[in-house]
C-alpha positions in Angstrom: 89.4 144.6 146.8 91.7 147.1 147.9 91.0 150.4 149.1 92.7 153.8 149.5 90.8 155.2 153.0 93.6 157.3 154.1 91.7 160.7 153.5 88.3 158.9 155.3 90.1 157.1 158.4 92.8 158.3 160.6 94.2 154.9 162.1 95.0 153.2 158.4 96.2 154.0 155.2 94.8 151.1 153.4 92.0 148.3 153.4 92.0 144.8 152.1 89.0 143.3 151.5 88.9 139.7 150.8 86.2 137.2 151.2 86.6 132.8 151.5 84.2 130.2 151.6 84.9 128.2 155.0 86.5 129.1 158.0 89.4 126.8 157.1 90.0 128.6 153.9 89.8 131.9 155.9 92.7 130.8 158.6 94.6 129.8 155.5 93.9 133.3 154.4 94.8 135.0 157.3 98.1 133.2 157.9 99.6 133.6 154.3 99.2 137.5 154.9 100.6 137.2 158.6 103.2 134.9 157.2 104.2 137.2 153.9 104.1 140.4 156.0 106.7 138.5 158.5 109.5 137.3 156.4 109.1 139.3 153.1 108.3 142.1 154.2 109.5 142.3 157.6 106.4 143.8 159.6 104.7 142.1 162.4 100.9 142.2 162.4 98.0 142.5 164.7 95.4 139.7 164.3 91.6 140.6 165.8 88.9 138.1 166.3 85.3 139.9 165.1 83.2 137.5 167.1 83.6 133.7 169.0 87.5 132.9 169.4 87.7 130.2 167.4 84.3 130.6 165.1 84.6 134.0 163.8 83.3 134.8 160.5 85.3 138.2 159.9 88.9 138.0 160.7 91.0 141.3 160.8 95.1 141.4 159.8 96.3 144.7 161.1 99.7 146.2 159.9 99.6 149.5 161.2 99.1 151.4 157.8 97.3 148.7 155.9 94.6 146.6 157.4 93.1 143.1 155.9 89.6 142.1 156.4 88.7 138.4 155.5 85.5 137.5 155.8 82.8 134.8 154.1 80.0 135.7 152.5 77.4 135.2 154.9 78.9 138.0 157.4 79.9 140.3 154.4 76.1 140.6 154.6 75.7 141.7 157.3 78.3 144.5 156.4 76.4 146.0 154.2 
């Protein structure tokens, strides 16, 4: 899901929200976008750690202006 937040937020234009099924699948995730955003588009990102280094649930991608969110469903729960 992508959202427009720019008039609710003033540090990001956009969120990302994507959710995986395992913590493999979300490292997987988390590198394509790094990975894209480095030699497509040229940008350098930001990656954040919501909880354990290493056993996080909720990883954050942060490009300045547009900010990715993977997550799995167990802590997208907790989100709400």
């Amino acid at each position: 899901m992508a959202l427009h937040v720019a008039p609710l937020v003033s540090w990001t234009s956009y969120m990302v929200i994507t959710t995986v099924t395992s913590r493999p699948q979300l490292l997987a995730v988390q590198y394509r976008c790094s990975e894209v955003a480095e030699t497509v588009l040229r940008r350098t990102c930001t990656e954040h750690s919501q909880g354990k280094p290493g056993k996080s649930e909720w990883e954050l991608v942060d490009f300045g202006d547009v900010v990715v969110s993977v997550m799995t469903p167990a802590q997208r729960e907790l989100c709400k």
